[in-house]
C-alpha positions as CSV (number, residue, x, y, z in Angstrom):
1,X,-39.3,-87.1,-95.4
2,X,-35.6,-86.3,-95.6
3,X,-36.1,-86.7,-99.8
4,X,-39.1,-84.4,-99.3
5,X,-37.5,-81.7,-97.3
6,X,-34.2,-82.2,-99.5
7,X,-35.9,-81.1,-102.7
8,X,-38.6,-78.5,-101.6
9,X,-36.0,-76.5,-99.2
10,X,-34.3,-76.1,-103.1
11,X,-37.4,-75.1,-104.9
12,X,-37.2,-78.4,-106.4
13,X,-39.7,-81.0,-107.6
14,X,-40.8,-84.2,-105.9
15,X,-41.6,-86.8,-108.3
16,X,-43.3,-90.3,-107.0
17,X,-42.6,-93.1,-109.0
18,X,-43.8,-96.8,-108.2
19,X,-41.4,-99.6,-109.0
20,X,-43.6,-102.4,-109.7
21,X,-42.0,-104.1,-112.5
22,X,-41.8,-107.2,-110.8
23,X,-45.2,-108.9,-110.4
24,X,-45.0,-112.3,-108.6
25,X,-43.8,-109.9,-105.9
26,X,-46.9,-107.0,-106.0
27,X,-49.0,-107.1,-103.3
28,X,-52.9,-106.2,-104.5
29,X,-54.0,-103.1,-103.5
30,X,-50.4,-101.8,-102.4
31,X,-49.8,-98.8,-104.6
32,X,-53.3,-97.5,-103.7
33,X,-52.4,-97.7,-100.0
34,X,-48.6,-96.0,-100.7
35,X,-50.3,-93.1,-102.2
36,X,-53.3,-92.4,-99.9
37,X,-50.7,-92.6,-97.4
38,X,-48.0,-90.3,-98.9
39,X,-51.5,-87.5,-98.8
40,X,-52.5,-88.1,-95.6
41,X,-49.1,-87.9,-94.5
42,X,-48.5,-84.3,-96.3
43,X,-46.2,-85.4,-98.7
44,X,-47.5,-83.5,-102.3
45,X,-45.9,-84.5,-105.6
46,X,-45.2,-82.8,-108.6
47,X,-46.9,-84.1,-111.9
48,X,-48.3,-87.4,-112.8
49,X,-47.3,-90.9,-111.1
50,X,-45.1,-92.7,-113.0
51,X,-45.4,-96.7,-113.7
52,X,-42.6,-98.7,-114.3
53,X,-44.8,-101.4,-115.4
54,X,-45.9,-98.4,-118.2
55,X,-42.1,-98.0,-119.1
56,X,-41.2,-101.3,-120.8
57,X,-40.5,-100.1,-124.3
58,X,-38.0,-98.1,-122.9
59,X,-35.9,-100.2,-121.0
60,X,-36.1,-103.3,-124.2
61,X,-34.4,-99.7,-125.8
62,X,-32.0,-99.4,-123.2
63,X,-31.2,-103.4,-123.5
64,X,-30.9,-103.2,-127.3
65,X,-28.2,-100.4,-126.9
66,X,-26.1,-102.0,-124.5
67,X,-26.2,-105.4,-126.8
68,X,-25.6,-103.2,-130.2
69,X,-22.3,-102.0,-128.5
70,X,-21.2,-105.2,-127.1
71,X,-21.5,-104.3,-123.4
72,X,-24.3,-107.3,-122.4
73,X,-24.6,-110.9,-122.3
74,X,-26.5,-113.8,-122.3
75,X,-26.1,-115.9,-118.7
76,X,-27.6,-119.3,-118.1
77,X,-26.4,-119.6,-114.5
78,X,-28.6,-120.7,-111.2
79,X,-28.5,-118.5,-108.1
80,X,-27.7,-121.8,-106.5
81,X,-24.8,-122.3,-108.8
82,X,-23.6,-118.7,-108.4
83,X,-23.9,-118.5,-104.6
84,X,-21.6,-121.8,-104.7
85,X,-19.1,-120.6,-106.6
86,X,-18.5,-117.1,-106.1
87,X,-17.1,-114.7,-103.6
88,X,-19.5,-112.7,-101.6
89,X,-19.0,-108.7,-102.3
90,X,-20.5,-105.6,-101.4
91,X,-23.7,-106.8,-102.5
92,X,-24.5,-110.0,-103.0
93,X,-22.2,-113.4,-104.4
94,X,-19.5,-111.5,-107.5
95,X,-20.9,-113.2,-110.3
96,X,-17.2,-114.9,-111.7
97,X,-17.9,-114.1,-115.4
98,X,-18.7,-117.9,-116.2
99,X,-20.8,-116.8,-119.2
100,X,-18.8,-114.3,-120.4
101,X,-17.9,-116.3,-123.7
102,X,-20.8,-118.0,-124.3
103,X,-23.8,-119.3,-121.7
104,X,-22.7,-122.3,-119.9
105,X,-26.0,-124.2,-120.3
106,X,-27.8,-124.2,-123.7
107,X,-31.0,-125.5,-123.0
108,X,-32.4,-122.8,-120.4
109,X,-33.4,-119.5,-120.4
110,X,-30.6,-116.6,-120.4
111,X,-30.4,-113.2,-118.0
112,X,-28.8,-110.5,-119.6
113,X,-25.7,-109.2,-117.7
114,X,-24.0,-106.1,-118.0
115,X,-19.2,-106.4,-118.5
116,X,-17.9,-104.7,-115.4
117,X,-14.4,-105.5,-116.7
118,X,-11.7,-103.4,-115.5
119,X,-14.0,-100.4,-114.0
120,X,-13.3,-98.6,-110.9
121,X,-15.7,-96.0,-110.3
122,X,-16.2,-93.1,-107.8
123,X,-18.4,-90.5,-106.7
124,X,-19.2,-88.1,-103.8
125,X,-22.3,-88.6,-101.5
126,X,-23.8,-85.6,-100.2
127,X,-24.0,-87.9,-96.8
128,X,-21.5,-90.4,-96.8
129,X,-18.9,-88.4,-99.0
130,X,-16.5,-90.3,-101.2
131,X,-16.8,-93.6,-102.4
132,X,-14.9,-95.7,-104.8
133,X,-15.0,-99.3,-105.6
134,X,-13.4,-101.9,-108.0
135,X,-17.0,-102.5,-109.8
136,X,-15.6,-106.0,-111.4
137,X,-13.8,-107.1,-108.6
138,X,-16.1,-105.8,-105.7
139,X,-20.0,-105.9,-107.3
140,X,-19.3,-108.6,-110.6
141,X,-20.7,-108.4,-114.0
142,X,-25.0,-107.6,-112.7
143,X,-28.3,-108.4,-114.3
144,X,-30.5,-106.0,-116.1
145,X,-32.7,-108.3,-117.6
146,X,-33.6,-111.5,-115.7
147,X,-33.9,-115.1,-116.8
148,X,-37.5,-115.0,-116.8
149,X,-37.6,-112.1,-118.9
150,X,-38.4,-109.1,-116.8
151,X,-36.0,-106.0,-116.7
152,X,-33.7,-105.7,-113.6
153,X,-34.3,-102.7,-110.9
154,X,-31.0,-101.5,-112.3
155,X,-31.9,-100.9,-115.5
156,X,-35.0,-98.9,-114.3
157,X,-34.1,-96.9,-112.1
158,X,-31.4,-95.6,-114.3
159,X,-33.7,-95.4,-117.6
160,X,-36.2,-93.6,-115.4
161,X,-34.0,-91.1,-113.7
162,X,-33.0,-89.8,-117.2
163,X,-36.3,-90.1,-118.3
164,X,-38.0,-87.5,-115.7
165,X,-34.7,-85.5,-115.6
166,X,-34.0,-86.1,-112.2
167,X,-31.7,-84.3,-110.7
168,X,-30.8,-85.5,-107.0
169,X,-32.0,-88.8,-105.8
170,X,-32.1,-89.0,-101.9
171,X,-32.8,-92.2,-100.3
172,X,-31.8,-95.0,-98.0
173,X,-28.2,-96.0,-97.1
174,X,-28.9,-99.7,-97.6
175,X,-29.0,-98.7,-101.6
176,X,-25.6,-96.6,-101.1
177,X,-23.5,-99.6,-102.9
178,X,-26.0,-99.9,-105.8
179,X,-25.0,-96.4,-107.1
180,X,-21.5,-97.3,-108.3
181,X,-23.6,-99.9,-110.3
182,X,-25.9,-97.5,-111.8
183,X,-23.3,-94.6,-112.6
184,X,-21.4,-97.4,-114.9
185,X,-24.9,-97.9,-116.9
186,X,-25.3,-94.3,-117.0
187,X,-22.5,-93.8,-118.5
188,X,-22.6,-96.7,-121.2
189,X,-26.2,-95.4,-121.9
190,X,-24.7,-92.0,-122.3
191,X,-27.5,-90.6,-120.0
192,X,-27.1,-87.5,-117.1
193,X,-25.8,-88.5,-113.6
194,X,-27.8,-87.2,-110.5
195,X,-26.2,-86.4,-107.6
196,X,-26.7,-88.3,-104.7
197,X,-27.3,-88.4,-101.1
198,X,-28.1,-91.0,-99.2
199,X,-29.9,-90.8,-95.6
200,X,-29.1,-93.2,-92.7
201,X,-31.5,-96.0,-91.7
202,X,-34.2,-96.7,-89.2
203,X,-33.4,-100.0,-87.9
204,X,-34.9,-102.6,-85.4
205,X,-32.6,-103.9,-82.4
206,X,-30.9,-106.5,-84.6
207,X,-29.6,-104.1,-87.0
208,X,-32.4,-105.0,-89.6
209,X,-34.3,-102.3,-91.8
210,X,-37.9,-101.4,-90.7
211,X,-40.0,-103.2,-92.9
212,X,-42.7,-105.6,-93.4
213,X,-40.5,-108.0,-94.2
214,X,-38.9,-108.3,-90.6
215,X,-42.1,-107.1,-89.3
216,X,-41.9,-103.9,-88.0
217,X,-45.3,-101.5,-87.1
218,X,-46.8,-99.8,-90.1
219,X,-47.8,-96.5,-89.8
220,X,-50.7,-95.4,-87.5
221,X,-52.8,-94.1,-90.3
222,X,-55.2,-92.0,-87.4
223,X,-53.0,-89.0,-86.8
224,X,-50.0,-88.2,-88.7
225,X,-48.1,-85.9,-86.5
226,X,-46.6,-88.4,-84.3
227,X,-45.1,-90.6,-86.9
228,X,-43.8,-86.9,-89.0
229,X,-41.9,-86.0,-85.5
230,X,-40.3,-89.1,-84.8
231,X,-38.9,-89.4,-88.3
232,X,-37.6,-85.3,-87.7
233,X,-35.9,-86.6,-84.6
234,X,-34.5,-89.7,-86.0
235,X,-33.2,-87.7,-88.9
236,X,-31.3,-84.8,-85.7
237,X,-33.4,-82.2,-86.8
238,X,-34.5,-81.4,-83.4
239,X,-38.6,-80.5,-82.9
240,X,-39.6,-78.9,-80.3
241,X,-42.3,-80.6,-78.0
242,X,-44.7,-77.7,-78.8
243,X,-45.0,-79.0,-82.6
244,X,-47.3,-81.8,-80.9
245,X,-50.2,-79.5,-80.6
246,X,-49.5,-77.7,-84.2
247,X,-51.4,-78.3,-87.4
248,X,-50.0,-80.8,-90.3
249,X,-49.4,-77.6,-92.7
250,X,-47.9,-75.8,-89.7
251,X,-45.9,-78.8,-88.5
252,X,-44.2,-78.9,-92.4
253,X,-43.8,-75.2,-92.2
254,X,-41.5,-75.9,-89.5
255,X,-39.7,-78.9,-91.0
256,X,-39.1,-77.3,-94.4
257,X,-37.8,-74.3,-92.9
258,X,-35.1,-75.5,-90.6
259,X,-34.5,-79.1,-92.5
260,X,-30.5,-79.2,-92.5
261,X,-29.1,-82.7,-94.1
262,X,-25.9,-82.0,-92.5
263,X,-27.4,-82.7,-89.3
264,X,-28.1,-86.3,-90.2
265,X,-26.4,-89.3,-88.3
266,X,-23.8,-91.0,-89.4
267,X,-23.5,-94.6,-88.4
268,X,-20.9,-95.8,-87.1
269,X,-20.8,-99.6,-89.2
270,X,-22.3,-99.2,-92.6
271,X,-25.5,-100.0,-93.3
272,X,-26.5,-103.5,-94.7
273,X,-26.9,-103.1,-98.5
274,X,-29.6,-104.2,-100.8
275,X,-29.2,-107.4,-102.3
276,X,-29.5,-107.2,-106.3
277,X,-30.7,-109.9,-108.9
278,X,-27.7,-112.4,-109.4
């Protein structure tokens, strides 16, 4: 909602894109269910749905470039043997650069990881405000191609972005430390930087996301009002009890013509972030 209300309050467009380049993870039948849900919900987006699973040539590009200019390399290394020997940073074990010469085991299959080396990076979210990390020291030299060969959320998100000529990406908090990441490929890749704002989180009572995986309700699926007004609340935008008894078009008449992002919370411990491929 606050992504939806972000661009169309600007006269922007809302572009859906499903991330399912990872298949021993997909769930049959999911995307179907996201985007019968996203229209029952209100939520209209502009153009054709893209596939990430469609976008493969384009990343293997992306790859090639980064290897042609020296800025990737091959990494033999077990999560089990990074997690033992690394320090734990902003997001996830600092991978220590073991590989860096040449992979430390010949006989197994290599991820591709992207030389962090010496960059500080910085930027301001339209949220959060500024932020500024050691990427080396603080997030370690990531994957954007795994060991079993497919391309890293990273890489993606970063390739497609430029691709569909996205302008602002708005999204969840937990993903707030995964953008120094992605402005670093960015700027290897030599592609545009969005600006980007990033909205806080709905959590259970032990401080986890709402998800499936820590098993929190799904939607109702009946009526979709209810669900639209508690997310307006949670997000500060105040809605007046009387928007109970109003229509779905009426209801988002209201939202997109009072939506203010500056009336967002801000917590007070930072969100947990996203753990990335090691």
């Amino acid at each position: 909602m606050a992504s939806y209300l972000q661009v169309r309050r600007q006269g922007g467009r809302w572009l859906v894109r499903i991330e399912d380049i990872d298949p021993p993870r997909e769930v049959p039948g999911a995307t179907d269910a996201i985007l019968t849900a996203l229209e029952h919900y209100g939520f209209a987006w502009d153009g054709p749905v893209l596939y990430q699973s469609d976008r493969s040539a384009a990343y293997q590009a992306a790859l090639e470039q980064l290897a042609a200019t020296g800025q990737s390399y091959p990494c033999s290394c077990s999560r089990r043997e990074i997690a033992e020997g690394a320090e734990d940073g902003i997001a996830g074990p600092v991978y220590p650069g073991t590989c860096r010469t040449r992979p430390r085991h010949r006989n197994r299959n290599t991820a591709l990881r992207l030389r962090t080396s010496g960059t500080r990076i910085g930027f301001c979210d339209g949220h959060f405000g500024g932020c500024e990390i050691d990427l080396e020291r603080d997030f370690g030299d990531f994957v954007i191609r795994r060991a079993d060969g497919l391309f890293a959320y990273q890489l993606a998100v970063v390739v497609d972005d430029a691709a569909q000529g996205v302008t602002e990406v708005v999204r969840g908090a937990d993903l707030l430390d995964l953008t120094p990441a992605q402005l670093h490929l960015q700027r290897l890749l030599g592609l545009p930087a969005p600006t980007y704002l990033h909205h806080p989180l709905a959590i259970d009572p032990a401080g986890a996301k709402l998800s499936k995986q820590t098993g929190a309700r799904p939607l109702d699926g009946v009526d979709p009002r209810p669900d639209l007004l508690a997310a307006l609340a949670f997000l500060d935008q105040a809605p007046p009890p009387e928007l109970t008894a109003v229509t779905l078009d009426s209801l988002w008449d209201w939202a997109l013509a009072r939506w203010d992002p500056t009336l967002m919370p801000r917590p007070r411990t930072a969100p947990a972030p996203t753990r990335y491929d090691m």
